[in-house]
C-alpha positions as CSV (number, residue, x, y, z in Angstrom):
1,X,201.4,-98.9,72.3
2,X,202.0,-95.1,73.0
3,X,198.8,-93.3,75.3
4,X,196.0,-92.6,74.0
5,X,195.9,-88.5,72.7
6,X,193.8,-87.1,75.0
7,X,195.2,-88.9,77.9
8,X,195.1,-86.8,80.8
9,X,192.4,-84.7,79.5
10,X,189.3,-84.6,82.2
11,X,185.8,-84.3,80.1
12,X,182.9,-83.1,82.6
13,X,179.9,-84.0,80.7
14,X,176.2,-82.6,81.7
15,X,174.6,-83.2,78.0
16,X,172.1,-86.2,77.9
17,X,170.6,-88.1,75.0
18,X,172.6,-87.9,71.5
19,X,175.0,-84.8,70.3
20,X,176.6,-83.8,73.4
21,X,177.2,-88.1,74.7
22,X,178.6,-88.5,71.0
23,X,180.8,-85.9,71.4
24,X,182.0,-86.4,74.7
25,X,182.5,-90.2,73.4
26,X,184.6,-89.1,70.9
27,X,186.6,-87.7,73.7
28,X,186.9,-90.9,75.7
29,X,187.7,-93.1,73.0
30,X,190.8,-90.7,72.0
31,X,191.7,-91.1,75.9
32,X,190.3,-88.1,77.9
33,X,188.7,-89.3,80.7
34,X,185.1,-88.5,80.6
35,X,182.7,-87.8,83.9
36,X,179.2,-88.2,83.0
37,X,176.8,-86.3,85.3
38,X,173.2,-88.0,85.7
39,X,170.5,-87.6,87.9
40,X,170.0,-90.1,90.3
41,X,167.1,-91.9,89.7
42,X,166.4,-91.0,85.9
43,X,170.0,-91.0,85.0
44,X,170.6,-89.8,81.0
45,X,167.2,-89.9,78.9
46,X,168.5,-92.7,76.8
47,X,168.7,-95.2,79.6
48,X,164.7,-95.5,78.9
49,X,165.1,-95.4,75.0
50,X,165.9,-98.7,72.4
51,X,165.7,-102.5,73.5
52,X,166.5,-103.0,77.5
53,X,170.0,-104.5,78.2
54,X,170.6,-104.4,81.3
55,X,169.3,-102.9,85.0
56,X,169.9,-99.4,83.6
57,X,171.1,-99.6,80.1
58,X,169.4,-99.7,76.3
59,X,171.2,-100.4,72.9
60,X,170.1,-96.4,72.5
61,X,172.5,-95.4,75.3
62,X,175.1,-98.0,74.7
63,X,175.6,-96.2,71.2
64,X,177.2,-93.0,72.7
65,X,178.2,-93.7,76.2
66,X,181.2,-95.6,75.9
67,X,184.5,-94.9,77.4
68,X,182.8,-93.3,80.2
69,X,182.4,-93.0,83.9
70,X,178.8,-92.2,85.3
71,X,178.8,-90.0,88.8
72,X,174.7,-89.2,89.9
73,X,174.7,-86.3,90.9
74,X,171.1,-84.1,91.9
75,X,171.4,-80.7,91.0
76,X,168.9,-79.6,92.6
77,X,171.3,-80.2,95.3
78,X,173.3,-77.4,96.4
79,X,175.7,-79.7,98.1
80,X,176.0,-82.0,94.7
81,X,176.1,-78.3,92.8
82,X,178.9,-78.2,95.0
83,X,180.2,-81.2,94.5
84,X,179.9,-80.6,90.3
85,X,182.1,-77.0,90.6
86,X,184.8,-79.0,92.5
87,X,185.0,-82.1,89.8
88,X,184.7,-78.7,87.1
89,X,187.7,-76.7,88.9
90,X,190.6,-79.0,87.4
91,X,189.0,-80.1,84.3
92,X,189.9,-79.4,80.7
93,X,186.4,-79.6,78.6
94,X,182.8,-78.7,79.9
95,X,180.2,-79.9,77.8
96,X,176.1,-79.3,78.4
97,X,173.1,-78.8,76.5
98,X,170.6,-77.7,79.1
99,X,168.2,-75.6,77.5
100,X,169.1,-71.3,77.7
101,X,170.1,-70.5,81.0
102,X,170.1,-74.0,82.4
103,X,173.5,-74.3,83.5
104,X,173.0,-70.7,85.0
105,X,170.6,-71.6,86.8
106,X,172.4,-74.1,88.9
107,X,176.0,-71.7,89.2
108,X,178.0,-73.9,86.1
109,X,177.0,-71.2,83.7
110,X,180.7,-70.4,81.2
111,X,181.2,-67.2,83.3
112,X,180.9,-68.8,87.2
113,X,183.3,-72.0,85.6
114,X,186.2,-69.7,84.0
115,X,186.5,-67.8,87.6
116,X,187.5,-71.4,89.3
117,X,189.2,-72.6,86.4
118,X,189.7,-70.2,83.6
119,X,191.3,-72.5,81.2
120,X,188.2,-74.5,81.0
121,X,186.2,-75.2,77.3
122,X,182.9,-74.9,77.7
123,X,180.9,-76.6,75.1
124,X,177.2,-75.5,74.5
125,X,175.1,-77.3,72.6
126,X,171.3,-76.4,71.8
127,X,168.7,-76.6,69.6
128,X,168.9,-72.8,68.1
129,X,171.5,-70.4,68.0
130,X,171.9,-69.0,72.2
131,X,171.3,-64.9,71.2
132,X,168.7,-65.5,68.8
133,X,164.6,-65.6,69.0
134,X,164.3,-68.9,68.9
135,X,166.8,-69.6,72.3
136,X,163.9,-70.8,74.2
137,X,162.7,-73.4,71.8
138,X,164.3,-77.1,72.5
139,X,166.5,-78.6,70.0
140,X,164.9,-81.8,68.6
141,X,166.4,-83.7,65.7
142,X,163.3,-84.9,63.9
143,X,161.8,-81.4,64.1
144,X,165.2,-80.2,62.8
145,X,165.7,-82.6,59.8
146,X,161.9,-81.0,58.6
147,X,162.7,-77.1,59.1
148,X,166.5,-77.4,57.4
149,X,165.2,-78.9,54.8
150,X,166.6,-81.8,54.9
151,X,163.9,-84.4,54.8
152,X,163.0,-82.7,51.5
153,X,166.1,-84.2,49.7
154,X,165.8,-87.5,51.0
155,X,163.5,-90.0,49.6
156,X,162.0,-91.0,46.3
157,X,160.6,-88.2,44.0
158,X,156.8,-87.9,44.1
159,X,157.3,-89.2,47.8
160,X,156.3,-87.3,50.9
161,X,159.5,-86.5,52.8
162,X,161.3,-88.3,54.6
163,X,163.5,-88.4,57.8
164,X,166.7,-90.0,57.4
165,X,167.0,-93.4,59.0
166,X,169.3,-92.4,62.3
167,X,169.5,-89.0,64.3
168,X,171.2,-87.8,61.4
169,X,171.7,-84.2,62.8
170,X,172.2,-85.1,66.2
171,X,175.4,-87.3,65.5
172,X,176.7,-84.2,62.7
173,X,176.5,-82.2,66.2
174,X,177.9,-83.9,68.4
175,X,180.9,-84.8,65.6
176,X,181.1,-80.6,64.9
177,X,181.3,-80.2,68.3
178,X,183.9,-82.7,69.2
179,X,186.1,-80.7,66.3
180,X,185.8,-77.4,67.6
181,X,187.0,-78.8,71.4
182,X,189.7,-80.2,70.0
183,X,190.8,-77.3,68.3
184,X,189.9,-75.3,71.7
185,X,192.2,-78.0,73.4
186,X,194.9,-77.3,71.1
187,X,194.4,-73.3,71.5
188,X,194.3,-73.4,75.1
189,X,198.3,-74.7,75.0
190,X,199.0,-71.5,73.5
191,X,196.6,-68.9,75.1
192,X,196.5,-70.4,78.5
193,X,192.8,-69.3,78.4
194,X,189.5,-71.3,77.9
195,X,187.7,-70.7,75.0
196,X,183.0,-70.9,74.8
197,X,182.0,-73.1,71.6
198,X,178.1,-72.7,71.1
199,X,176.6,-74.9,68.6
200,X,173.2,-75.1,67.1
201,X,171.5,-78.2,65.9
202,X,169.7,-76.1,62.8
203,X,173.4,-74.7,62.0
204,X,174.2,-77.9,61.6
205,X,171.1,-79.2,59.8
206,X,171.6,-76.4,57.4
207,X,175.4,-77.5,56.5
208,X,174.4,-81.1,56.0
209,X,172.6,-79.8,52.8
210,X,175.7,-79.3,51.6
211,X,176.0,-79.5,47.5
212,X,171.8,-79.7,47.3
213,X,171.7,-76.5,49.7
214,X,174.1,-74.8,47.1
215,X,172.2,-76.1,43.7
216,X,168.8,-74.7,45.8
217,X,170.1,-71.1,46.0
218,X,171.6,-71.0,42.6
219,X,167.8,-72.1,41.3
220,X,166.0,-70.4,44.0
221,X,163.6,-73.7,44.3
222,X,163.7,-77.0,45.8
223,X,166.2,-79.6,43.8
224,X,164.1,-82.7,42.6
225,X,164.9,-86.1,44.9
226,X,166.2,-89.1,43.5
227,X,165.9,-91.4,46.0
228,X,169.1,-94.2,45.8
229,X,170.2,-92.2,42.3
230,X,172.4,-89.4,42.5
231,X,171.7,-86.1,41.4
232,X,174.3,-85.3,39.1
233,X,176.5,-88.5,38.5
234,X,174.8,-91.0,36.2
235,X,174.3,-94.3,36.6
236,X,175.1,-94.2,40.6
237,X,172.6,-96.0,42.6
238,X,171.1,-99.2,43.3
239,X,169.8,-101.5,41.0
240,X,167.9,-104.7,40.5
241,X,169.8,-108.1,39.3
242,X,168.2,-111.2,38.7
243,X,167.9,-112.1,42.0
244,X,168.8,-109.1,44.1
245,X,169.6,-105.5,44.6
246,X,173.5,-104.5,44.1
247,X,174.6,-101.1,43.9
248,X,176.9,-99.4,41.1
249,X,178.7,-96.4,41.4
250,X,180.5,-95.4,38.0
251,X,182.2,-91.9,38.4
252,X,183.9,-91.1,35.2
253,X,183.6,-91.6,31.8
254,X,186.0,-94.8,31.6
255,X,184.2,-96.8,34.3
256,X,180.8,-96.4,31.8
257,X,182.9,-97.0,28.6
258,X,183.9,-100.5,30.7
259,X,180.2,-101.0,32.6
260,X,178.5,-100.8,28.9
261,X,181.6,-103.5,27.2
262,X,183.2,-105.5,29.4
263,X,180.4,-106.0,31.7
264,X,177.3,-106.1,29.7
265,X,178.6,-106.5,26.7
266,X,175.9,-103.4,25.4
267,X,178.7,-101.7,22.7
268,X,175.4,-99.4,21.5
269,X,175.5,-97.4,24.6
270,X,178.6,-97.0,25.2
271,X,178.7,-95.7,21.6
272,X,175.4,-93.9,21.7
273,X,176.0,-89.5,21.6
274,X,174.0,-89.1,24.5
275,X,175.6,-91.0,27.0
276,X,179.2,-90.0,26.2
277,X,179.6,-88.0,29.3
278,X,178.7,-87.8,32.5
279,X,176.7,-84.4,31.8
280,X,175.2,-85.5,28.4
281,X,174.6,-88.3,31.0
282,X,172.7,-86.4,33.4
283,X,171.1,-84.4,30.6
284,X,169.2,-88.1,29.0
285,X,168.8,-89.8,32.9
286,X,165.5,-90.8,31.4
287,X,166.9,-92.8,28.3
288,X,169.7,-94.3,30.3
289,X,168.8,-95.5,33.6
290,X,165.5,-97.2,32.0
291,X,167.4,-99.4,29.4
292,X,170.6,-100.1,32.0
293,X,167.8,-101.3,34.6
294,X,166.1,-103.6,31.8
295,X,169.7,-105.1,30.8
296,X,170.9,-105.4,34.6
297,X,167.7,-107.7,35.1
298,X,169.5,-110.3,32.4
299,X,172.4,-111.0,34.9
300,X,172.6,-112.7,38.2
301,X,174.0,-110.1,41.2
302,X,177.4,-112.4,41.8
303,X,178.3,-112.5,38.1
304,X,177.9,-108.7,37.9
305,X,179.3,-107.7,40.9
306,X,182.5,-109.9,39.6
307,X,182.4,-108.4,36.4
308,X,182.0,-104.5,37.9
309,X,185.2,-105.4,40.4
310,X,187.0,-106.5,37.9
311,X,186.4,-104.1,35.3
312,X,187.4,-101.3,38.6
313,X,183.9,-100.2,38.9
314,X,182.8,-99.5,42.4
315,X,179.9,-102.0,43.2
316,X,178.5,-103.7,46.1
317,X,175.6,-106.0,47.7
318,X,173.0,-104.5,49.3
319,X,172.7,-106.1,52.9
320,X,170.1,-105.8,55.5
321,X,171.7,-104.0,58.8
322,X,171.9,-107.7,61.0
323,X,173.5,-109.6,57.9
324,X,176.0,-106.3,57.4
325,X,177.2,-106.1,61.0
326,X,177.2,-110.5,61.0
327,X,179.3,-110.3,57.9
328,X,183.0,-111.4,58.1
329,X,184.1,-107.8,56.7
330,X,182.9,-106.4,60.2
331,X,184.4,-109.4,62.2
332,X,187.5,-108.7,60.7
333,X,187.6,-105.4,61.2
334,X,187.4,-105.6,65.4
335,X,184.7,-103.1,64.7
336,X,182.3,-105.0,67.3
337,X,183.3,-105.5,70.9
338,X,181.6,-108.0,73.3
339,X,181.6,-107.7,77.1
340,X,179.1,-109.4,79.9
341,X,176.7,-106.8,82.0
342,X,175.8,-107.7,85.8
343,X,173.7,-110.3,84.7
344,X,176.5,-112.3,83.2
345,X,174.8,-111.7,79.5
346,X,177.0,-111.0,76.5
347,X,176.5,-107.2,74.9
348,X,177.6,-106.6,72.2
349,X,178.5,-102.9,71.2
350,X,180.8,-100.8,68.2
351,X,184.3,-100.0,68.8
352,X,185.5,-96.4,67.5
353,X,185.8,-96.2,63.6
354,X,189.4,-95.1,63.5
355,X,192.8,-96.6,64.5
356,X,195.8,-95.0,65.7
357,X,198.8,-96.6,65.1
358,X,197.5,-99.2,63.6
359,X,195.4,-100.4,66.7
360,X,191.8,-100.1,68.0
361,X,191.5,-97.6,70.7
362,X,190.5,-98.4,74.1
363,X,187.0,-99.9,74.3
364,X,185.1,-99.6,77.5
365,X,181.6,-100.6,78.2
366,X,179.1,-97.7,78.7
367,X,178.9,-97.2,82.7
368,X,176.1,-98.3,84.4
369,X,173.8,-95.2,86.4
370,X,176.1,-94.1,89.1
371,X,178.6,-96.6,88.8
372,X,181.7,-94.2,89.8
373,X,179.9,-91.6,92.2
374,X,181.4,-92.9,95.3
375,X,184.7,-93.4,93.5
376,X,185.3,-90.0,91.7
377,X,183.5,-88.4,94.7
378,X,185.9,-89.6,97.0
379,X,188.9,-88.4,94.6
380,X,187.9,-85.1,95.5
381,X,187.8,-85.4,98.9
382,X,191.2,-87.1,98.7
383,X,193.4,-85.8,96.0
């Protein structure tokens, strides 16, 4: 198999926690090799977060720390500042998310790096945008999903709201940011000059609202939750079998002709005026979605999900997370990867989603807290 595409690309990574590891993962699993500074004792804030799986590692950290090498380095150090310019001065990508004037503080500020190495990136990642009033404040995900507005479209209506089941922000970040230093990368061949990305975790809070951000200011008011349903295609959700939860997605008009004859044999709704299109749909949830759940309840989950397949209507089980990643479909897909820490035990961790040519990238374990210092440190010393 050809390299990897961002082999011989050198990441310097100062973020800890979620978006700036995630992107900087992306990095390493693409090929560029990534240099994760941590302080020596503490190491990233994640090694202390999750279930315990080794002397200095958590499932948290695992997630985003994979294809990695870890150098401690204290900056309060002005010998292992020092030591951070030098590992900075041939590098490609800088990435940090110190709060404002963090990285200044310590002489790895954008300006001091692009006079050692001016083709550098220099990836910023905070909580609110850098020149605004809120620079100061720290960037928290949790905090973030409740002032975008986003835990106000997730949940069931009449419901408090409700945060979204992982970092959900966080991981859009650190994705968003990994985009924009790939298109610095890419710009840099041309220019021959480094570029400053900046990202804000509200920014990216406020895109993730997305079509309901759009319907909100064309009504000027909140858009109603619908919990598993979806706000404008009807019926799209999940729903209750006989003896379990499956869900159906019909997204045209042919899929609920078939769904209403050749799966429950119901020929008075697919005839009825109301529910003749998706937005007459939409327009009579309330008559639909009652009398499709009371008919559902007549049929067993395996005969209707064979029915929906074969009838070309998206459907699925609904599985609990351990019996989704223990299911063959993930086995099959080499989406899991097993190694054994110092202890000898087996962790097990996710491979990268994608393939190129046809093949699973590169999977390394996340590194352990300053398992490369002496290693990369010595590479400086002898080039």
């Amino acid at each position: 198999m050809p390299g990897l595409p961002l082999q011989g690309i050198k990441v310097v990574d100062f973020s800890r926690v979620l978006a700036g590891p995630l992107s900087t993962q992306v990095l390493g699993d693409l090929g560029a090799d990534v240099i994760k500074i941590e302080h020596p004792e503490r190491g990233d804030d994640t090694r202390d977060w999750g279930i315990r799986i080794g002397e200095t590692e958590t499932t948290y950290y695992y997630a985003f720390n994979r294809n990695k090498r870890s150098v401690a380095l204290d900056l309060g150090d002005p010998e292992m500042i020092e030591a951070a310019r030098a590992l900075v001065a041939d590098a490609d990508v800088v990435v940090e998310n110190f709060k404002q004037g963090g990285m200044e503080r310590f002489g790895l500020g954008f300006e001091e790096l692009m006079k050692i190495n001016p083709r550098i990136i220099y990836c910023s990642i905070a909580g609110y945008d850098r020149a605004g009033e809120e620079a100061q404040r720290p960037g928290y995900d949790l905090v973030v999903q409740g002032e975008s507005g986003l835990m106000s479209i997730n949940g069931e209506a009449g419901r408090p709201p409700l945060k979204f089941g992982v970092a959900v922000v966080d991981m859009f970040a650190g994705m968003y940011a990994a985009q924009a230093i790939l298109a610095a990368l890419v710009d840099v061949q041309r220019t021959g000059r480094g570029r400053r990305v900046d990202l804000a975790l509200y920014d990216c809070g406020v895109t993730l609202s997305a079509y309901y951000g759009l319907d909100a200011l064309v009504m000027k008011s909140d858009p109603p939750r619908y919990g598993n349903a979806h706000p404008s295609v009807i019926p799209y959700g999940v729903f209750d079998a006989a003896d379990g939860p499956l869900v159906i997605a019909v997204g045209n008009n042919r899929q609920f002709q078939s769904l209403c004859r050749d799966v429950l044999g119901r020929t008075d709704m697919a005839d009825d005026p109301r529910f003749a299109t998706n937005i007459l749909r939409s327009e009579n949830r309330s008559a639909l979605i009652p009398e499709l759940e009371r008919e559902l309840l007549n049929h067993k989950r395996a005969d209707l999900l064979n029915k929906l397949a074969a009838a070309g209507i998206p459907c699925g089980e609904v599985l609990g997370l351990y019996e989704a990643l223990s299911h063959p479909r993930t086995e099959a897909s080499n989406m899991l990867v097993t190694h054994k820490n110092a202890k000898g035990e087996d962790i097990v961790f996710t491979a990268p989603p994608w393939r190129i040519d046809g093949e699973r990238c590169r999977v390394r374990p996340p590194p352990t807290l300053g398992e490369h210092t002496a290693e990369v440190l010595a590479s400086l010393k002898n080039p």
